[in-house]
N, C-alpha and C positions, 0 to 999 in steps of 0.2 A: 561528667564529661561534656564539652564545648561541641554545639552542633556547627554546622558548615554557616548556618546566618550570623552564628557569634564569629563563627574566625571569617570570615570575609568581612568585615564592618565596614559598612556604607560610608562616604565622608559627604560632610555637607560643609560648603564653605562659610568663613565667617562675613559680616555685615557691618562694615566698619561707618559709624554715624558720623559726618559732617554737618550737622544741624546748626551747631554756633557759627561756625566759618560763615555758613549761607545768612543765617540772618544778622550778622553784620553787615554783612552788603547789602542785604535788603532795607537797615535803616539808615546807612548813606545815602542810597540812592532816594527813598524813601524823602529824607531831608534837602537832598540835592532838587528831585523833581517836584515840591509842591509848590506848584503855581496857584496864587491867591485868583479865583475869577473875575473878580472886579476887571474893568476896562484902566489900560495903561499903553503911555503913549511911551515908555521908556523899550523901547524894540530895541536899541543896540543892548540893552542889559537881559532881553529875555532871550537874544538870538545865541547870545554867548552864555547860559544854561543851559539852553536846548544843546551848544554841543558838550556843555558837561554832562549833561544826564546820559547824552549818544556814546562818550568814550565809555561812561560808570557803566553802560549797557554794554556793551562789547565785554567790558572786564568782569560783569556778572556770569554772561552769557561763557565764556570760556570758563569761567569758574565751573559754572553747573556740566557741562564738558567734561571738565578733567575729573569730579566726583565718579562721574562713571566709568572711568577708567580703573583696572586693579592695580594695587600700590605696590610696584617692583622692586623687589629686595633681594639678595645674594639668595638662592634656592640651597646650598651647602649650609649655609650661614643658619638657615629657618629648619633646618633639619637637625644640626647639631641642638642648638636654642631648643629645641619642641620634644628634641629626645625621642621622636619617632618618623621611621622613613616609609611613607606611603607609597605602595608600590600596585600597580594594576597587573593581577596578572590571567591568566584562563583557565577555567575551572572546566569546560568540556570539551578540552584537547590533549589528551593522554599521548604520547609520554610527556608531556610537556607542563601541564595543568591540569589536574582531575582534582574529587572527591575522592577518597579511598572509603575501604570496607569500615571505617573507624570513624567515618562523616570529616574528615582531617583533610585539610588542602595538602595534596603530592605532586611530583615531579619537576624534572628540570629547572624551568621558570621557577618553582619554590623553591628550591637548592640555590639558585644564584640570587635571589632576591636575600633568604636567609645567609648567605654569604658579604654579600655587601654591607646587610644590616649590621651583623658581627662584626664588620674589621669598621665601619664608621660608629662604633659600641653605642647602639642606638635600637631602643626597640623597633618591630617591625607589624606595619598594618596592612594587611592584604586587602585587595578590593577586586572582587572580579570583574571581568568585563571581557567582547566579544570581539571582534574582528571589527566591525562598524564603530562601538564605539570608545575604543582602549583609548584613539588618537584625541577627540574630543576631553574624556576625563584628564588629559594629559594640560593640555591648552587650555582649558580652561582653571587648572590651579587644584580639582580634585587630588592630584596623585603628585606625587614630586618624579617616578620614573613610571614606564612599560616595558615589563618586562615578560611579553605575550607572545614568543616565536615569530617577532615582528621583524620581518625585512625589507631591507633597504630599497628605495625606488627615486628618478626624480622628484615626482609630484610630492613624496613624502618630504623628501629633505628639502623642499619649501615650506614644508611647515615645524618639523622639526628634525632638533640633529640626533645623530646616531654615534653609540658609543663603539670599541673594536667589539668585535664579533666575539661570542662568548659558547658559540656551539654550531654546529653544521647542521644544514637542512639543504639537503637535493636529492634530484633525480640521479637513478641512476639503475644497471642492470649488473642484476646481482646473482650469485650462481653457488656452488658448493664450493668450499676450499680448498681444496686439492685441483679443481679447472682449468687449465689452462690456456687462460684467456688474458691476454694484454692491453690488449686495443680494440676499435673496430674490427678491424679486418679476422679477426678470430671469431667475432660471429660466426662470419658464413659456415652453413652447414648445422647451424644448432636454433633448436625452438625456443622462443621468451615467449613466458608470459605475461599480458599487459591488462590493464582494465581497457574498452573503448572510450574512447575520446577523453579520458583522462589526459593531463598535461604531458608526462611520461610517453603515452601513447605518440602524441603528434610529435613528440619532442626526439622518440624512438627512429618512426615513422622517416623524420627527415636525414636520418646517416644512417642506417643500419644497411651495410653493403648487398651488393646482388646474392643471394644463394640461402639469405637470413628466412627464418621462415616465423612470423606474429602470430601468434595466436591467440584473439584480443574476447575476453570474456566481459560479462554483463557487470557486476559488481568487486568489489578487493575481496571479497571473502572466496569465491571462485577463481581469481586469479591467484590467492594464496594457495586453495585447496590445489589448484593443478601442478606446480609448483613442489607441495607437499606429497604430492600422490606420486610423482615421479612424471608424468603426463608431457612436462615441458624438460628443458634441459635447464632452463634460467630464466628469471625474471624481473621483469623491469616494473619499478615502482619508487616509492619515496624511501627516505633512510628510516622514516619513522614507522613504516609497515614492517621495517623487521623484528621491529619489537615485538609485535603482534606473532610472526612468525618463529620468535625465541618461546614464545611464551605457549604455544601450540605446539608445538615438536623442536626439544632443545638440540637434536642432534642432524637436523636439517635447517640449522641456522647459516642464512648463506653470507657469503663475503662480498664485496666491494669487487666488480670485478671491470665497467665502463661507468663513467660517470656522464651524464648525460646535461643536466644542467646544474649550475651549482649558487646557491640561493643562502647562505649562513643565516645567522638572528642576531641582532642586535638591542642591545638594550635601549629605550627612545625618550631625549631630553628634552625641555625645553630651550626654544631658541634663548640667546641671552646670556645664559645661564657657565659661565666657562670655568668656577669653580668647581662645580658640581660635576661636569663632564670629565673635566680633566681628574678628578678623584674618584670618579667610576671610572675610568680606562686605569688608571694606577692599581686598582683593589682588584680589575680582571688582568694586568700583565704579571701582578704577584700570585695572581691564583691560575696563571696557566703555568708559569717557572715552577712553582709547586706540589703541580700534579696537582688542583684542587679541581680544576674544568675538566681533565683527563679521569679525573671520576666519576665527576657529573656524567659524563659522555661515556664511561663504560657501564653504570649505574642503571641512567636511562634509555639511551640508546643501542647498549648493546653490542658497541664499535669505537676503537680508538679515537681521541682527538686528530681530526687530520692535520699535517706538519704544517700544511700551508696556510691553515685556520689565521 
């Protein structure tokens, strides 16, 4: 059996040698610039090498330049060719990316990753990586996508593009099934529970009508228990803490009841790159037409695809 350091395999970029290239230029110039030192009175024939040797400098100098440049090439193109699609995903963010009991990389992120790999019939290389730095291994040519519960922002999409949204993630206050509860204004009168100063919290904080009553506890495992215990009426938290909440008491699994901010994941390209994009957004609008994200999302999350996804 393959432990977690065999199935995450590191990628280390290749090294591509321009050695020849450079030293052709260096025995042009080499031939262009040897000036004999003897004294000569021929100055209009040394002033017109000196500006041969200054253009062959400029044309060396941009040469050694663009060596340090990486060599841009169709990223769909290098993936079909290589017959395997490197994909960055999170390994301690359950439901999304974990270890399992098997030492086996699981959830979501794995499900769509091994999804894409399958319909572009190409093996698949997992590489983990954290929240600092999935965006890096991306830009820099490590991985061909991120697919880490990564969401969309300006500053990001200046650096790379984002595919359509392949799963939901937000805030939101969530309650037993049977509640009826529509909107805000159906708060009033009933207790959530929340972590303090979590996002949720402040996110809660600024619309929950007069008559609402917070009751903001120290960590998520307190605010699940109160919750659990009966203590609250509902509570406000991520969509991904109801997993957690399925998986401690299946029959106080609460439903979607205000949504508070709404945040999806996207999978994260390289700029440039618009075959490659365009063939991940194609392989996720055939896998949401066929109920295939609609499993992902009852699988891991424990809650329908929402329509509007």
């Amino acid at each position: 059996m393959r432990n977690a350091a065999q199935l995450f395999r590191p990628v280390r970029p290749s090294r591509a040698s321009k050695s020849a290239a450079l030293a052709g230029l260096k025995s042009r110039w080499h031939g262009l610039c040897s000036v004999r030192t003897q004294k000569s009175h021929h100055r209009p024939r040394r002033f017109a090498m000196i500006q041969r040797c200054s253009a062959l400098l400029t044309v060396l100098f941009a040469s050694l330049m663009l060596c340090q440049l990486p060599a841009h090439a169709d990223g769909l193109e290098d993936v079909v060719k290589r017959g395997t699609l490197k994909v960055a995903v999170p390994q301690d963010f359950p439901p999304f990316g974990s270890v399992g009991p098997d030492m086996k990389p699981r959830g979501l992120d794995i499900d769509t990753a091994k999804l894409l790999a399958d319909q572009l019939k190409v093996k698949l290389e997992l590489t983990p990586v954290n929240s600092t730095n999935r965006i890096p291994f991306l830009t820099t040519g490590k991985v061909d996508l991120v697919i880490s519960s990564l969401g969309k922002n300006p500053e990001r999409e200046k650096v790379i593009d984002f595919s359509s949204a392949y799963a939901p993630f937000y805030l939101a206050v969530f309650g037993p099934p049977e509640a009826a509860i529509n909107g805000l204004d159906d708060l009033k009168g009933k207790t959530i529970s929340v972590t303090r100063g979590a996002i949720e919290d402040i996110e809660l904080t600024k619309v929950a009508p007069e008559g609402t009553t917070i009751k903001r506890f120290e960590d998520n495992n307190s605010t699940i228990a109160a919750y659990l215990a009966g203590q609250v009426d509902l509570i406000a938290s991520g969509n991904v803490v109801m997993v957690a909440i399925s998986e401690r008491n299946p029959k106080r699994v609460p439903a979607l009841k205000v949504k508070l901010k709404d945040s999806p994941v996207y999978v994260g390209v390289n700029k440039n790159e618009p075959a490659l994009l365009d063939k991940v957004n194609q392989i996720l609008a055939t896998a949401k037409t066929d109920g295939s994200l609609e499993k992902n999302a009852q699988t891991w999350l424990k809650q329908p695809l929402p329509a509007d996804l």
